[in-house]
C-alpha positions in Angstrom: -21.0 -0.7 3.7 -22.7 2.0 5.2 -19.8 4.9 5.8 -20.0 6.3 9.7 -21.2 10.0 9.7 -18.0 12.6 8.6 -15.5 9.8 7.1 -14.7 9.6 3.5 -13.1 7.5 0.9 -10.1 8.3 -1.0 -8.5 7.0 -4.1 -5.2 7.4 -5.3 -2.6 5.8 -8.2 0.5 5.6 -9.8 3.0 7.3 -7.5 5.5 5.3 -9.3 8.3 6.0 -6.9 11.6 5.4 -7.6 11.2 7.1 -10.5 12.9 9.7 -12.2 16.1 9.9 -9.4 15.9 9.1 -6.0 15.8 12.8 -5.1 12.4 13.5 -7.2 11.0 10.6 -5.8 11.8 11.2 -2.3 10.0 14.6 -2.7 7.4 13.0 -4.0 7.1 10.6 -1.5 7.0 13.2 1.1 3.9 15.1 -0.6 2.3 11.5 -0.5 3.1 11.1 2.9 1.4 14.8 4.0 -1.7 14.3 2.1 -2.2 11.0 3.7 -1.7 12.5 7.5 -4.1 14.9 6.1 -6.5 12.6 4.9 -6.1 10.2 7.9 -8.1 12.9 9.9 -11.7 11.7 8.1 -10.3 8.6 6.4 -13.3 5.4 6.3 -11.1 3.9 3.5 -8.3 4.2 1.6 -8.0 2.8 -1.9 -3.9 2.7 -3.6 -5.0 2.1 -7.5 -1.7 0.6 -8.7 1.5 1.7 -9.7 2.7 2.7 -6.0 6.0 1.9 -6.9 7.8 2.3 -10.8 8.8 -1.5 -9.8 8.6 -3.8 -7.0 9.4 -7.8 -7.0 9.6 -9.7 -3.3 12.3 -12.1 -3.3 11.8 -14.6 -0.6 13.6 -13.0 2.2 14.4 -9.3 0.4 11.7 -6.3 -0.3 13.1 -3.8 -2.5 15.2 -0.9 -0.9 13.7 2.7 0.1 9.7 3.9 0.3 10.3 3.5 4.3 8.2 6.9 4.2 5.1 5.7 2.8 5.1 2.5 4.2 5.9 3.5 7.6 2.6 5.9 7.3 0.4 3.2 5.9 1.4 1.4 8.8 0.2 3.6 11.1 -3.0 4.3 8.9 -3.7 0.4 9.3 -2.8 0.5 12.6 -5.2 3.3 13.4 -8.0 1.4 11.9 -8.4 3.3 8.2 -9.2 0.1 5.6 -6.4 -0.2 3.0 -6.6 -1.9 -0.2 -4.2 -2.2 -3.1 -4.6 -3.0 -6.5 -1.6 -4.5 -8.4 -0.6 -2.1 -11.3 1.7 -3.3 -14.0 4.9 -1.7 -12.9 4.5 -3.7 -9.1 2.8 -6.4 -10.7 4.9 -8.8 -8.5 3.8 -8.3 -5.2 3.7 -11.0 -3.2 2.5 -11.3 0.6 4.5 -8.5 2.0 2.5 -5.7 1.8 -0.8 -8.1 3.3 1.3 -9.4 5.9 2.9 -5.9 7.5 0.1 -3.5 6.4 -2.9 -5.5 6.8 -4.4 -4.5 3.4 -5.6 -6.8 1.0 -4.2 -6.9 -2.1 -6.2 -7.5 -5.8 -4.8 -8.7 -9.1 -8.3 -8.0 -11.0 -11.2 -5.5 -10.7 -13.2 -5.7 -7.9 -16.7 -4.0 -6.6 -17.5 -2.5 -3.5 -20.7 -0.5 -2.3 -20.6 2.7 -0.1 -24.1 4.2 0.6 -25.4 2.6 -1.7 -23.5 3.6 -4.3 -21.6 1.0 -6.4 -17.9 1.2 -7.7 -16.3 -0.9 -9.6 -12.3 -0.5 -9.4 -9.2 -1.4 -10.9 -6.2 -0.9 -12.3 -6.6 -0.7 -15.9 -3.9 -2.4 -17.6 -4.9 -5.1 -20.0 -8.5 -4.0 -19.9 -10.5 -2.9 -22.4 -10.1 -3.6 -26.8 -6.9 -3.6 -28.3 -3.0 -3.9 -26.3 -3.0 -7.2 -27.3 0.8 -8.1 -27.4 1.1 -6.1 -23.3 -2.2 -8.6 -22.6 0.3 -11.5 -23.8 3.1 -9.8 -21.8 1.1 -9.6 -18.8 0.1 -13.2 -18.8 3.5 -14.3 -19.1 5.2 -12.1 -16.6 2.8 -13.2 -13.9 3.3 -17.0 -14.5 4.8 -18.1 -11.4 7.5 -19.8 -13.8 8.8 -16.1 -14.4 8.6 -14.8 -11.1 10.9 -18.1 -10.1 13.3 -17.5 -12.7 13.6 -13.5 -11.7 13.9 -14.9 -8.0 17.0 -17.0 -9.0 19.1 -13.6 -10.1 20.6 -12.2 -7.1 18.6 -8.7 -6.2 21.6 -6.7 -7.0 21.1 -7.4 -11.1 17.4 -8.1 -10.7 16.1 -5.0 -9.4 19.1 -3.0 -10.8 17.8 -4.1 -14.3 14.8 -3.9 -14.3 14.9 -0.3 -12.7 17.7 0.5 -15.6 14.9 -0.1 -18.0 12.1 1.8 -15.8 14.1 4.8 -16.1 14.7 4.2 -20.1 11.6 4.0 -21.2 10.3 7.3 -18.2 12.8 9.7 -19.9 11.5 8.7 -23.0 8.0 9.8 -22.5 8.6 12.7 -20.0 8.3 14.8 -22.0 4.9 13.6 -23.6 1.6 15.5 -22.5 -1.2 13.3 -21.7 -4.3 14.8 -23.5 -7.7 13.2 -24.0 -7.8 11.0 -26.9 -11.8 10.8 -27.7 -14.1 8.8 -26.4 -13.3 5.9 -29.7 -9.7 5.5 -28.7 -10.1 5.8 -24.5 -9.5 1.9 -23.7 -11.0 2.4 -20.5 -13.9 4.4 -21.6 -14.6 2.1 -23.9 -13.9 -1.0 -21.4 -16.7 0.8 -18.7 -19.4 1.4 -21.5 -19.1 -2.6 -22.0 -19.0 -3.3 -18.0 -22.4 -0.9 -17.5 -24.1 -3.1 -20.5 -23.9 -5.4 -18.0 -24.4 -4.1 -14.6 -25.2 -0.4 -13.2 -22.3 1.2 -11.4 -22.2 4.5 -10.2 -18.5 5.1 -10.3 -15.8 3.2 -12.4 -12.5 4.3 -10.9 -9.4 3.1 -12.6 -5.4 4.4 -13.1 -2.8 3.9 -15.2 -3.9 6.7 -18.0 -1.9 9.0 -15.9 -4.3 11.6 -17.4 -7.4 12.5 -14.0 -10.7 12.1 -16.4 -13.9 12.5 -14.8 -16.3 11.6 -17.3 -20.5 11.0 -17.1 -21.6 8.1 -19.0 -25.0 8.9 -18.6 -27.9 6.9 -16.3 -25.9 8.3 -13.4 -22.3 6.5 -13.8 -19.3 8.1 -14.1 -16.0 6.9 -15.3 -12.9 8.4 -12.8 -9.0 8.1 -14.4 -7.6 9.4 -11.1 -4.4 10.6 -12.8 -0.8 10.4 -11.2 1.6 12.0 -8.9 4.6 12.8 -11.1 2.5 15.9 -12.2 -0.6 16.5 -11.4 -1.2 14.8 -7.8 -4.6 14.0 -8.5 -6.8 11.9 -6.1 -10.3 10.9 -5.8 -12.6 11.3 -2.2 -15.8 10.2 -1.7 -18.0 12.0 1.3 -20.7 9.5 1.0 -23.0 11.1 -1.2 -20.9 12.9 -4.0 -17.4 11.7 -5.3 -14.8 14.6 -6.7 -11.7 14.4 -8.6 -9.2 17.0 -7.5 -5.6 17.6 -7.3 -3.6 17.9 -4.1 -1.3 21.0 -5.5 -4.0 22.7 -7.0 -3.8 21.6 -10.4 -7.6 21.2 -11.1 -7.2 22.9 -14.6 -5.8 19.8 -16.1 -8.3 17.1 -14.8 -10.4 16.6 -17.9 -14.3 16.2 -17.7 -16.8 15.5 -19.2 -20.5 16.8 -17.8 
């Protein structure tokens, strides 16, 4: 796709909203909500990496409560012609049709490639990819069998989502107070995971979430690997102008995107 003069790309992931009280998140959904009426003023396409919500599971007839904020806006963004695309992460791994059928924005359960000016990327999520993680891969696999997303749909919403948002919140304050820090390029999954995916095929940008940590690393031979970070504390994003792509952070936190030149 060739990008009309003066429009961009962005990239953003893991807002995990709901997360850690419903007053944090609702600022946070706010901020989300002014950087996207800011972006929608040169917006092509907008890319939501996974993890938009700390958990999410459509019940036939019921959406979960809340977020009217940020979908109302990506409603108007679709409505206004800017391309949406989401990519399941594994805290809204059960998405179902809802967000296709009132946003008009496709949604992927795997990676996917796109080209912009003739530049390749190759996006995804992250979870599950990439050596190692075996017993989540085996998690994964189960909890999107359609068997388990019946028998989740057969608890009334009240104890469903109540529990499993009882259990987000666990294991958040657990690790809140855990500093993400680059790990070295032998024990970055991802990393790893794009070196074996440019073996293959030349991309110019991998772009994935999930690591919460923004990484923007050069692989060499003109590809870059792009962790776009999250918006519990950094409020990182991605844009592309259709030439260059930069990692940066809406509230000014550049100094703890790591890279690599």
């Amino acid at each position: 796709m060739q990008l009309p003069p003066d429009k961009k790309v962005y990239f953003l992931s893991d807002f995990h909203l709901g997360v850690p009280t419903p007053g944090k998140s609702r600022e946070r959904e706010k901020l989300i909500v002014q950087f996207l009426d800011e972006a929608a003023k040169d917006a092509h396409t907008i890319f939501l990496v996974g993890d938009m919500f700390d958990f999410w599971f459509e019940y036939s007839t019921v959406v979960p409560r809340g977020y009217v904020r940020l979908l109302g806006k990506l409603a108007e963004l679709s409505d206004a012609g800017i391309q949406l695309h989401f990519f399941v992460g594994n805290h809204d791994m059960w998405v179902n049709n809802y967000l296709q059928q009132e946003l008009n924005m496709p949604v992927y359960f795997g990676p996917q490639t796109f080209t912009f000016n003739d530049c390749r990327f190759y996006i995804a999520h992250g979870d599950g990819l990439g050596p190692g993680d075996h017993g989540y891969k085996a998690l994964k696999k189960l909890f999107r069998s359609p068997v388990s997303q019946w028998l989740f749909g057969v608890l009334p919403p009240a104890i469903g989502v109540g529990t499993a948002n009882y259990f987000s919140r666990k294991s958040r304050k657990a690790q809140e107070h855990v500093e993400e820090s680059f790990r070295g390029e032998e024990n970055e999954w991802l990393l790893i995971y794009s070196r074996g995916i440019l073996q293959k095929e030349h991309y110019d940008f991998l772009i994935f979430g999930h690591r919460h940590l923004p990484i923007d690393y050069r692989l060499g031979a003109g590809s870059r690997y792009i962790n776009l970070g999250e918006w519990m504390n950094f409020q990182t994003y991605a844009v592309f102008d259709g030439s260059s792509l930069e990692l940066r952070s809406y509230t000014g936190k550049n100094d703890k995107i790591y890279r690599k030149p």
